[in-house]
C-alpha positions as CSV (number, residue, x, y, z in Angstrom):
1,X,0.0,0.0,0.0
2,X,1.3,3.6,-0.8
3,X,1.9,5.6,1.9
4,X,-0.6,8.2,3.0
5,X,-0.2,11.8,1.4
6,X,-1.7,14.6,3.4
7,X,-3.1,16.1,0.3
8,X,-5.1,12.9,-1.1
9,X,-6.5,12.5,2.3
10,X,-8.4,14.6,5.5
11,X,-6.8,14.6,8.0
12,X,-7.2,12.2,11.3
13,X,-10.3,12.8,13.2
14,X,-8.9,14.3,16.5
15,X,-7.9,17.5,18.2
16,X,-5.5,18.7,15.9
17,X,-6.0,16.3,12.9
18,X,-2.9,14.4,14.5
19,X,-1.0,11.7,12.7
20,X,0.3,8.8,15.1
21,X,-0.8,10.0,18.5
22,X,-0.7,7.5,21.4
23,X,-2.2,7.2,24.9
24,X,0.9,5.9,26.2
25,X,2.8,8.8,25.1
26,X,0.9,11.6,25.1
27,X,0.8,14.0,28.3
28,X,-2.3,15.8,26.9
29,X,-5.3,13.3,26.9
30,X,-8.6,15.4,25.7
31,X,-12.1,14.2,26.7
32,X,-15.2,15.5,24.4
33,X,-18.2,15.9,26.2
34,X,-21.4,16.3,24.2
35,X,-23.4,17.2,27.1
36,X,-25.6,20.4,27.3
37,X,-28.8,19.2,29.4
38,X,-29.3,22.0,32.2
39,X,-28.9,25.1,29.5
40,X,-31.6,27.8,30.1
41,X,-31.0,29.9,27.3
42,X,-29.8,28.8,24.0
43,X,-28.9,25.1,23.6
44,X,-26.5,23.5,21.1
45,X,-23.4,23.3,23.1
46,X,-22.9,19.5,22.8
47,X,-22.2,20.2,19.2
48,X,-19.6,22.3,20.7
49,X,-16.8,19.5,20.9
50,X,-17.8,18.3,17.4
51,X,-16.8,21.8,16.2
52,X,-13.9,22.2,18.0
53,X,-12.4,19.0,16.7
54,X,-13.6,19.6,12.8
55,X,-12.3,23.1,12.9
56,X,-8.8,22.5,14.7
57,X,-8.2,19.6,11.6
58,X,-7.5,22.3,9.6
59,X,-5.7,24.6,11.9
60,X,-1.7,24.9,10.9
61,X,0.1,23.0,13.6
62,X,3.1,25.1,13.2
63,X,2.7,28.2,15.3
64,X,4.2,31.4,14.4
65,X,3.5,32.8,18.0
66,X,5.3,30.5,19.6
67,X,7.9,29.4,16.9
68,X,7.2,25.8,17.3
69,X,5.0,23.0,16.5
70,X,3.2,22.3,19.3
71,X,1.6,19.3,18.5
72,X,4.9,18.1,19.7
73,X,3.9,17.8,23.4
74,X,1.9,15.1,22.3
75,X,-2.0,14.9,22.4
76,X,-4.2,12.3,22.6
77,X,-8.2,12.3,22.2
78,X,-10.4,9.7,23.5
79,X,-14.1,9.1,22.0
80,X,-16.6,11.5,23.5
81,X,-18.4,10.6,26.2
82,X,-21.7,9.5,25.9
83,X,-23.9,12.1,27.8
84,X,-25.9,10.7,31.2
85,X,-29.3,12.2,31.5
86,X,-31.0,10.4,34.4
87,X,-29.5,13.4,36.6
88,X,-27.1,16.3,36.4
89,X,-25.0,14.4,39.5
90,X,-25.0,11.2,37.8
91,X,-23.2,12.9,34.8
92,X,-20.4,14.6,36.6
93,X,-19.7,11.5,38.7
94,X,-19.7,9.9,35.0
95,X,-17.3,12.5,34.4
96,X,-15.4,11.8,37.3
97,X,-14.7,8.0,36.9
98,X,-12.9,8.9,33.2
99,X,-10.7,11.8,34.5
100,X,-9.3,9.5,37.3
101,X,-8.3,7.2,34.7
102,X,-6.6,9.8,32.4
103,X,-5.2,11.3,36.1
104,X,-4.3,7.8,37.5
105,X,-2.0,7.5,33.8
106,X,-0.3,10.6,34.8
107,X,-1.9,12.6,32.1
108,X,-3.1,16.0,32.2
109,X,-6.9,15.7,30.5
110,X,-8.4,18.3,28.1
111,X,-12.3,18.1,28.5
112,X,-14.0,20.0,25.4
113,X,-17.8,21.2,26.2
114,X,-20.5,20.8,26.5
115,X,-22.1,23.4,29.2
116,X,-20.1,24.5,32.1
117,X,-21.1,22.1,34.8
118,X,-18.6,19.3,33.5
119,X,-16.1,21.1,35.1
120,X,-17.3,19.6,38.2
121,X,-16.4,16.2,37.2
122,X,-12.6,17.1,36.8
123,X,-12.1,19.0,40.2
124,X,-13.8,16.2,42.1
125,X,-11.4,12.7,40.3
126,X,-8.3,16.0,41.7
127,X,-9.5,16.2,44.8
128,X,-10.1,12.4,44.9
129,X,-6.5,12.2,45.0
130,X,-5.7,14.5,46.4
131,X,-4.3,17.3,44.4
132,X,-4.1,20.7,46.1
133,X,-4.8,23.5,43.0
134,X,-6.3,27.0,42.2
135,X,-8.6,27.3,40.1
136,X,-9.2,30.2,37.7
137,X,-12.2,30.4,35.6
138,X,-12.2,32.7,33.0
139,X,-16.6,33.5,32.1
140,X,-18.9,36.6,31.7
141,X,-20.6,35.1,34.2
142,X,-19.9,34.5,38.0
143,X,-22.0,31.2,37.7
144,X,-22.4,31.3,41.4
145,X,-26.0,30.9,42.2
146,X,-26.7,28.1,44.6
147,X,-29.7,26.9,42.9
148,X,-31.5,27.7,40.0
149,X,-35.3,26.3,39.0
150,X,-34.8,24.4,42.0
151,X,-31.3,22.5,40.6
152,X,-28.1,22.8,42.4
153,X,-26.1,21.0,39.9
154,X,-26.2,23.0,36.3
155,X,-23.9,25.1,34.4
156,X,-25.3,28.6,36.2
157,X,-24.4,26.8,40.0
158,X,-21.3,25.1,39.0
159,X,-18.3,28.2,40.6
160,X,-20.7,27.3,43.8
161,X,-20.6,23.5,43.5
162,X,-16.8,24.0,42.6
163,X,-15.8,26.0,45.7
164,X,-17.2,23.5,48.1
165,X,-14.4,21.4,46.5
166,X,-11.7,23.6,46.0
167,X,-12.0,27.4,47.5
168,X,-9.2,29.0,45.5
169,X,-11.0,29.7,42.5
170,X,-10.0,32.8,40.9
171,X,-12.4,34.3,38.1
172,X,-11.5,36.7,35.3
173,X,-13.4,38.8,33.1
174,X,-16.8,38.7,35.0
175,X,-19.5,41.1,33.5
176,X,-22.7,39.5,34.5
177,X,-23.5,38.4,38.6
178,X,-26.1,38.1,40.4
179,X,-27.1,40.2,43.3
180,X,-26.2,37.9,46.4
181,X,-22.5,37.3,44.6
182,X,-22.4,40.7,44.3
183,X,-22.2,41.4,47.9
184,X,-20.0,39.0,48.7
185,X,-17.9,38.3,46.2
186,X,-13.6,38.3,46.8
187,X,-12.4,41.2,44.8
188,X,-8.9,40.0,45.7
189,X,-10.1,36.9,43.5
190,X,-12.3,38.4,40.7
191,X,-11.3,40.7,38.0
192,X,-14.1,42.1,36.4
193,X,-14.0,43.1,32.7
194,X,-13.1,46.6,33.6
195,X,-10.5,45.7,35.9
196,X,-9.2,43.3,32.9
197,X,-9.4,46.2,30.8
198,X,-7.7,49.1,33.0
199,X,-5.0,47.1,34.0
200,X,-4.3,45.6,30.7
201,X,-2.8,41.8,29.8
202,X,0.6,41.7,31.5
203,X,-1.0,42.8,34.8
204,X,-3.7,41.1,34.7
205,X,-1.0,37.3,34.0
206,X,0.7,38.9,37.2
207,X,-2.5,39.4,39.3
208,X,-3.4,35.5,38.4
209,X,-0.1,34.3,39.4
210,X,0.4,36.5,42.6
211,X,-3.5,35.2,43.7
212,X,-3.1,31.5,43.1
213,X,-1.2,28.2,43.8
214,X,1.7,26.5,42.2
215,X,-0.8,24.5,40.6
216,X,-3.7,25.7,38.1
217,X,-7.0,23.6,37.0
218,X,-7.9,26.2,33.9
219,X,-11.5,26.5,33.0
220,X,-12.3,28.8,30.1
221,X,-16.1,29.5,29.3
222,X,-16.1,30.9,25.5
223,X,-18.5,33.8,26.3
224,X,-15.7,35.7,28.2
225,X,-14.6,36.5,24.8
226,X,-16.8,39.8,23.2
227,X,-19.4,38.6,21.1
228,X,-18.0,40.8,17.9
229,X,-15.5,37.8,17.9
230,X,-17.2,34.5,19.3
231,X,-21.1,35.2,18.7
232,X,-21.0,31.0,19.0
233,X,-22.2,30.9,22.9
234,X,-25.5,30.0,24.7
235,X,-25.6,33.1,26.4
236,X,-23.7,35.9,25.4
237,X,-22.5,39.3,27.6
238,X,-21.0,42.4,25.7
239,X,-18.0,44.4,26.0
240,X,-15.6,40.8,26.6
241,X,-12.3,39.9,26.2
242,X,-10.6,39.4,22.9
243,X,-8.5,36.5,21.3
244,X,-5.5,38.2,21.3
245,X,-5.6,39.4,25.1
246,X,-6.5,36.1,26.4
247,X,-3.4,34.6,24.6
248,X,-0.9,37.2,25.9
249,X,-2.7,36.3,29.8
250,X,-1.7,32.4,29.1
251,X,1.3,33.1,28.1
252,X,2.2,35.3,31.1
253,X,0.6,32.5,33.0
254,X,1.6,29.9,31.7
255,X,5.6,30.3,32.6
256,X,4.7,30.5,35.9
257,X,2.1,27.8,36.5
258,X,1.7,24.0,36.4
259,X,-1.4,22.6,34.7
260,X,-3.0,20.0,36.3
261,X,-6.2,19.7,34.0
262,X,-8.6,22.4,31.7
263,X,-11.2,22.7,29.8
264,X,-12.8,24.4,27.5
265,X,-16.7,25.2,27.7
266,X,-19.9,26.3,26.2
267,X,-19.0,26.9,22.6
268,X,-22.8,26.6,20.9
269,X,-21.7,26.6,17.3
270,X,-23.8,28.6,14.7
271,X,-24.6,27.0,11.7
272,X,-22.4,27.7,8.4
273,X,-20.6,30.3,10.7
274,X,-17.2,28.5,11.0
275,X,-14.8,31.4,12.6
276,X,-15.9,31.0,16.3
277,X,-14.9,27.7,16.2
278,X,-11.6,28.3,14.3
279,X,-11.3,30.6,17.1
280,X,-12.0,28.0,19.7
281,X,-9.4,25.3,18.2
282,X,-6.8,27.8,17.9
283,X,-7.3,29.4,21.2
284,X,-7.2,25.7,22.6
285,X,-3.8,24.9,20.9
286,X,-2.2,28.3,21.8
287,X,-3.1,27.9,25.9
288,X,-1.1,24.2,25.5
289,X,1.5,25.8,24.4
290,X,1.6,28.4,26.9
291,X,1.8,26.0,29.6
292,X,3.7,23.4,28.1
293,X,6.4,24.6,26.1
């Protein structure tokens, strides 16, 4: 048989479109999860990880920003996860039992969204064994209301349910909380989109890594960004973040921090509108290289 040419044929579908990836040697293992069943606004983000994965095929791999390839590091992708919907609880402890695996192999895992309460399922296999870590969650939204329609596990509860597992959680480029947060929330651990926007990206990397552990679990909800650039969310803020500051944070970050885990949530693609999740791929394949070059 003739060898495979990369122009008579599409490339492999995984993150990345990656030739020859293995489990055993990869130190990036990503998770889809096609699960968006406690949305209250616009649904579709369990086409999110679909999108992510079709787009980034035909992303370049070598990266002028960084002046490497960074599919170097080695990534892996499992088959996505098939969704749970007997219960919102019975999903993240689904969640759970597959990050231990990919922790328990010494992996870091990737979980592609999906709505935001998947997080939950990460943080609790790290705490399982163990693993003291910070957490910073980048989202227009605090998602910090205890219940919601009578639910205290959905994406719009989940910075509440993560807290109770690990309380250094700190949250960037807020713009939308609601009124009890308000009150209470630690401005030594938020940075509203103003703040983000008066201090600018090099202060704002230093603020993250003056505020938080040695270790990071990263958790990146796609409507932080302004909608002018990713209209492709469930529930979208104005006056966000933009591609290019988010990358200069993770790189600032990045030097500084070790990644235990991330993932990336809530994209809600938009039919025959294919930049947001061009964006998304490429935004995913810059942060890994931020942290692991």
């Amino acid at each position: 048989m003739p060898e495979k040419l990369p122009l008579n044929s599409m490339p492999d579908y995984n993150l990345f479109g990656l030739e020859g990836q293995s489990y055993d040697s990869a130190r990036v293992v990503v998770l889809p999860v096609p699960y968006d069943s406690t949305v209250t606004y616009k649904a579709g983000a369990r086409e999110g990880p679909n999108a992510i994965i079709d787009a980034s095929r035909n992303i370049e791999l070598y990266s002028y920003e960084m002046a490497a390839d960074l599919s170097k590091i080695g990534v892996y992708t499992l088959p996505a996860l098939a969704p749970d919907l007997s219960s919102p609880e019975n999903m993240v402890a689904r969640i759970r039992k597959e990050i231990g695996i990919i922790l328990d192999d010494k992996k870091i895992p990737l979980m592609l969204g999906g709505e935001h309460t998947i997080t939950l399922g990460a943080l609790q296999a790290l705490k399982e064994r163990k693993k003291e870590l910070s957490v910073v969650h980048f989202d227009a939204h605090s998602d910090t209301r205890q219940e919601l329609f009578g639910a205290k596990y959905m994406h719009a509860t989940v910075m509440s349910r993560a807290q109770e597992i690990y309380p250094d959680i700190f949250q960037v480029g807020l713009r939308s909380v609601d009124s009890d947060y308000a009150k209470k929330m630690n401005r030594d651990k938020t940075l509203m989109i103003d703040d983000v926007q008066k201090l600018g990206v090099d202060e704002v990397a230093n603020t993250i890594i003056d505020s938080t552990g040695e270790n990071v679990y990263l958790t990146f909800d796609f409507d932080v960004l302004d909608p002018a650039e990713m209209p492709s969310v469930g529930t979208p803020e104005p006056n966000g973040m933009r591609f290019s500051e988010v990358v200069e944070i993770m790189r600032g970050v990045g030097k500084e921090k070790e990644l235990c885990g991330l993932d990336f949530v809530e994209l809600c693609p938009i039919p025959y509108l294919h930049a947001p999740d061009f964006l998304a791929a490429k935004l995913i394949y810059l942060t890994l290289g931020c942290f692991m070059l």
